[in-house]
N, C-alpha and C positions, 0 to 999 in steps of 0.2 A: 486421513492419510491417503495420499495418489498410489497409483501403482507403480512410480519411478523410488520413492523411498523404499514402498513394501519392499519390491523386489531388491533395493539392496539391502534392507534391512533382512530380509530371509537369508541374503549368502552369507551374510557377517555373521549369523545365526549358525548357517552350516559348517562354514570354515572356521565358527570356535569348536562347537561340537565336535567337527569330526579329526582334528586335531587334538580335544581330548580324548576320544576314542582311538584313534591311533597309535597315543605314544601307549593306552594300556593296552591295546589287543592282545600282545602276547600275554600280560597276566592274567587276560581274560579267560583265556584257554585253560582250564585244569585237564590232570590225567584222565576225568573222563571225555574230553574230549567236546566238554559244554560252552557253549559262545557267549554272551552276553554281549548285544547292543542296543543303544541308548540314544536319544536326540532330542530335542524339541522340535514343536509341529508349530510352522504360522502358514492360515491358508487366507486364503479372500476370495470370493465369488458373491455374484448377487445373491445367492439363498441365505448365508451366517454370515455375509459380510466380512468381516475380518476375524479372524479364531487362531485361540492360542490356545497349545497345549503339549502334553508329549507323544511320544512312542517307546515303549521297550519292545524287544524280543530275544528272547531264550531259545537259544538251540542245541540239542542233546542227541548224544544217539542212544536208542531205548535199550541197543544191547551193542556194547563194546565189540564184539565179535559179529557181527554182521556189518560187511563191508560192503555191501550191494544196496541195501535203502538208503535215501536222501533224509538227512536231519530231521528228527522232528523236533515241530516247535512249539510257541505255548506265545503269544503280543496281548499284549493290554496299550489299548489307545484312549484317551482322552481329550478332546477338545471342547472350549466354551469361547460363544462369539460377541462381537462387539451390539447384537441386534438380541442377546440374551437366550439362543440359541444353543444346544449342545449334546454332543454324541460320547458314552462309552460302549467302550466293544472289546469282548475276550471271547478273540479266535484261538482254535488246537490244533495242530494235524499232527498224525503219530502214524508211521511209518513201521510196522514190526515183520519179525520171519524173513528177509531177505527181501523183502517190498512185497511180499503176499495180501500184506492185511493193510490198507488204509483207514484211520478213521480220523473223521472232522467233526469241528463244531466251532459253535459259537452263540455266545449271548451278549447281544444289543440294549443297551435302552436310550431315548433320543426322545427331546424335543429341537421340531425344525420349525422357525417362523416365519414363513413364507410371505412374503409379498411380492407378485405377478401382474405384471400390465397385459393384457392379451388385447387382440382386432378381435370385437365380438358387434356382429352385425352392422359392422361398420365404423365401432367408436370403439376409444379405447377404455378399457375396464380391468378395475384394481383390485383384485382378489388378495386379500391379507384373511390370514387363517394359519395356523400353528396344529402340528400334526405330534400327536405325544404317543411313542412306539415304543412297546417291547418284543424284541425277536428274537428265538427259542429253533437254532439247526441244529441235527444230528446226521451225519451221512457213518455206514458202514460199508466199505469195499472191499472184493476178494477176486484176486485175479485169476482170471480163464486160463488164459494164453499167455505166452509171450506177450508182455504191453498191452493186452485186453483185462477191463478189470469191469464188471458190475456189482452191483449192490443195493442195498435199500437206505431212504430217505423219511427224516421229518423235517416237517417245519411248522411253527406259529408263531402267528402276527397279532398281536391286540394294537389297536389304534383308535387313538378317540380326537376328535377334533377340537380346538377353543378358537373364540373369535371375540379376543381381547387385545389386540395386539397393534389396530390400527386407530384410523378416525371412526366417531359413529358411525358417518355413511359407509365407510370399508366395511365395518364389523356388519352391518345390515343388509351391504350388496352381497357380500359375499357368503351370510348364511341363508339368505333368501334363493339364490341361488344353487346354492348345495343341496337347501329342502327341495328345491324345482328340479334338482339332479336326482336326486335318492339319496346323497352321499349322507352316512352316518357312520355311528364308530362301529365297530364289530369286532369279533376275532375268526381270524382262518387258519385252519388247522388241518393238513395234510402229510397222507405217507406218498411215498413215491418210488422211483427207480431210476438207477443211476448206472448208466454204460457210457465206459471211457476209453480212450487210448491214448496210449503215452508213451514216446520213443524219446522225449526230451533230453539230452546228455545232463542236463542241471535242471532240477525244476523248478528253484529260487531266481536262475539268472542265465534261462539257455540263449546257446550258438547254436545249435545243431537239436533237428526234430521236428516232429507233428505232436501238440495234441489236440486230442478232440472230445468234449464232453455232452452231452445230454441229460436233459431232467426231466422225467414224466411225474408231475405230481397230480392228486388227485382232493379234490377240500372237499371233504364229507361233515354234514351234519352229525352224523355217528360218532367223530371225530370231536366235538365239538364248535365244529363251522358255523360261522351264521349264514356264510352263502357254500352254495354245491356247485362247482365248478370244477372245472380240469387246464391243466399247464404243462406248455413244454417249454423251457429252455434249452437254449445250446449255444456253444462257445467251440472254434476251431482257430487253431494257434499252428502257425509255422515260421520257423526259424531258419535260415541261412548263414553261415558263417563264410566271407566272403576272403579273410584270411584274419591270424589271431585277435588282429584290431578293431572288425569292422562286420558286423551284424546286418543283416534284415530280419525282421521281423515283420508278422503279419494277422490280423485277428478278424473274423466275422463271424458277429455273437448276435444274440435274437431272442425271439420269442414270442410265442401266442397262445390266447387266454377264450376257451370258449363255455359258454355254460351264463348262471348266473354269477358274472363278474364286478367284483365290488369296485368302486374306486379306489380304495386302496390294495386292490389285488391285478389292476392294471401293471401294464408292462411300464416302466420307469425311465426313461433317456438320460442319460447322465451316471445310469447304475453299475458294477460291474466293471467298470473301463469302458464303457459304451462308448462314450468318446468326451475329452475334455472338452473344456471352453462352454461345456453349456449348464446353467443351473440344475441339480435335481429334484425333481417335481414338478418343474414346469411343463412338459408335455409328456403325455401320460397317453395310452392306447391299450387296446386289445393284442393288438400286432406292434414286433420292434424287429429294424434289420438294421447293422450299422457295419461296416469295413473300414478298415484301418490300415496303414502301415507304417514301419519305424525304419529309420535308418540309426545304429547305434556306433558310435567309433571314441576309442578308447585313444586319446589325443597322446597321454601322457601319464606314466604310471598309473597311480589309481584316478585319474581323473577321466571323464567322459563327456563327449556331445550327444543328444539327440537333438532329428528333427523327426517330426509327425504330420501324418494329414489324413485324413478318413472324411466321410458320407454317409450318412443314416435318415430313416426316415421312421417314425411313428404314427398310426392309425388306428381308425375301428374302436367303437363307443357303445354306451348302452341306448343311443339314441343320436339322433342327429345335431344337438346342442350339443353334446358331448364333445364331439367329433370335432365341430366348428371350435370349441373352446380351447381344445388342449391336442388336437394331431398336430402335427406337419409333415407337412411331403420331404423336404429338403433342407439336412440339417448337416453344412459340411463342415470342418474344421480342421486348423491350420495351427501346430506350437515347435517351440524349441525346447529345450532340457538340457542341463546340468547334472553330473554326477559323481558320484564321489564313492568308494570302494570302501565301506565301515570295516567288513574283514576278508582280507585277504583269503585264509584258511575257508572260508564259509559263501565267500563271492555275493557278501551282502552290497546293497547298494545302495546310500542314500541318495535323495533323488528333489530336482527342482524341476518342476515342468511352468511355463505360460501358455496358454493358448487361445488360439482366437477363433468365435465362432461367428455367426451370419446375427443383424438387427442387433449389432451394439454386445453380443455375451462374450465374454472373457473370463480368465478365471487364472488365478497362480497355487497351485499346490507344492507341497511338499512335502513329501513319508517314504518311509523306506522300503527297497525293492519296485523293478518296474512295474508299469501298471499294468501287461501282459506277459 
C-alpha cells in the first residue's frame, strides 16, 4: 500500500469514526460526568510498517465535587503491524483533592521488528533484530505551591533481543555485532524524582500556559538492575493562544544517561513526541535534544489544521562504534495534521499527523490528543 491510499484510507477511517462518535457524545456523558471515546488506529512508519488497531479512553471525575482538577483517565491502545510487529499499552492519570494529588502509570508490552540500514564505516549495513519489552511506570505527585508539584518515581524495562526476523546474513551481521557492542537483554529497574510545573489552562488540549517536567531516575542493582546508571529527563511545553481559533505551541524535551548505560536504557529519538517523521529505535544515544513548534488553527467547528517543524540531535555511546552506528548530529523535521474534536465537553482530539524527516524518513500517524 503507498502512502497516497494509506492516507486517504486513514481519513475515510477518521471521518466514519468520528461521526459515529459524535452523533453519541451526548449519550456518552452520564450524570457522572464520564466520557467515553473510541476510534481505530492505522499507523505506517518504517519500524511496524503498516499497523492496525484501536484506541479507547475513559474520562471521569474521581470526585463529582471537585471542580478545580482535570479528568482523569484510564486508554488502552492496541496495535499490530503488517511486519508482525506489536504494542499494547494501559496508561492511568488520576487527578484527586482539587489537583493536590497526581498519580500515573502504565504497563506496556511490545514486540518491535526492527530493520535499519545505517553508513557504517563507509557501507551500508542492515541491522534486523526485534526488541520484546515489558514496561512497569508508577509516578506519585503532590503539589508544593501553586502549579509546583514533586514527587517520587518507578520504572522497569525487561528487554531481550531475537534475530529471526531477516536473511541469514542480517540475522548474523546483526548479532555479531551487538556481541562486539555488549548489547544483551537485561532488566532496569529504578526509583526517581519527579519536579514539575503546570500553569496549563487544559492539560488534555491547552491554548494558554507553561509546562515543565523533570525526571531524576536512578537503576540500582538493589533494585534489581542489571546495569547501575543514572537518568535525567526533561520536557518544557508552552502554549500561546493567539485568539479562540489559533494556537502556538512549543516543546523542547531531552535527556542524558550517565554511568553504566545499556543499549536499551539509551536515550530514544522518536520517543515521547521527540519529533515525528523519524523511526523509533533507529538512533539511539547517551544524550537527546529535540525542539519543536506548532501552529494549531481551528478552521471550522470541530475541525482543525496543524503545521509542525522542529530539530534534534542524538549522541554519546559506550564506545566509539556506538557512536558511529546509531548518533546524529541533525535530525530536522517538517509535517502537517488533521483534526477532529471527538468531544466537545472534554476537548478531546483526534488527530492525523504526516511528516517528513531528512535521508528518505517519513511516517503517518494517527491517535487521539495532540502529541504535546
Amino acid at each position: 500500500m503507498d502512502y497516497k491510499n494509506l492516507f486517504l484510507c486513514a481519513i475515510t477511517i477518521l471521518s466514519l469514526s468520528t461521526l459515529v462518535i459524535a452523533q453519541a457524545d451526548d449519550s456518552l456523558v452520564v450524570p457522572s460526568s464520564s466520557t467515553f471515546v473510541v476510534m481505530p488506529l492505522i499507523n505506517n512508519n518504517p519500524v511496524m510498517k503498516t499497523s492496525f488497531g484501536g484506541i479507547g479512553m475513559y474520562l471521569f471525575d474521581a470526585n463529582k465535587k471537585d471542580t478545580i482538577s482535570p479528568p482523569s483517565t484510564v486508554m488502552l491502545m492496541g496495535l499490530y503491524s503488517t511486519n508482525k510487529s506489536y504494542i499494547f499499552l494501559l496508561p492511568t492519570a488520576l487527578f484527586l483533592n482539587d489537583d493536590y494529588f497526581r498519580i500515573t502509570g502504565a504497563v506496556m508490552t511490545s514486540r518491535i521488528n526492527n530493520s535499519f540500514v545505517y553508513d557504517y564505516e563507509g557501507n551500508d549495513v542492515t541491522l534486523v533484530y526485534s526488541e520484546l519489552r515489558w514496561m512497569y511506570i508508577a509516578e506519585f505527585s503532590v503539589q508544593l505551591l501553586n502549579n509546583f508539584y514533586t514527587g517520587l518515581m518507578y520504572t522497569g524495562f525487561q528487554t531481550k533481543y531475537k534475530f529471526d526476523e531477516g536473511s541469514a546474513d542480517e540475522n548474523n551481521i546483526t548479532q555479531s555485532l551487538f556481541n562486539q557492542l555488549g548489547v544483551e537483554d537485561n532488566f532496569t529497574s529504578s526509583i526517581g524524582v519527579k519536579l514539575s510545573y503546570d500553569s496549563r489552562d487544559y492539560i488534555y488540549n491547552a491554548s494558554q500556559g507553561f509546562n515543565g517536567t523533570l525526571r531524576s531516575m536512578y537503576f540500582a542493582k538493589w533494585l534489581g538492575s542489571t546495569n547501575e546508571y543514572a537518568s535525567i529527563a526533561y520536557d518544557f511545553k508552552y502554549y500561546h493562544s493567539l485568539d479562540s481559533n489559533n494556537v502556538l505551541a512549543g516543546m523542547l524535551s531531552g535527556g542524558n544517561s550517565v554511568g553504566d548505560v545499556p543499549f536499551s536504557g539509551y536515550q530514544v529519538y522518536g520517543m515521547r513526541s521527540s519529533l515525528r517523521g523519524y523511526p523509533t529505535g533507529k538512533y539511539r544515544g547517551e544524550n537527546m535534544l529535540a525542539l519543536q513548534v506548532e501552529y494549531r488553527w481551528n478552521f471550522y467547528g470541530r475541525w482543525g489544521l496543524v503545521g509542525f517543524a522542529g530539530i534534534g540531535s542524538i549522541w554519546g555511546g559506550e564506545n566509539q562504534q556506538t557512536e558511529e552506528v546509531f548518533e546524529k548530529q541533525s535530525l530536522p523535521s517538517v509535517g502537517l495534521g488533521l483534526r477532529f474534536m471527538l468531544s466537545e465537553e472534554r476537548k478531546i482530539n483526534a488527530r492525523i499527523d504526516y511528516a517528513w524527516g531528512k535521508d528518505g524518513n517519513e511516517g503517518l500517524y494517527l491517535s487521539i490528543m495532540e502529541a504535546f
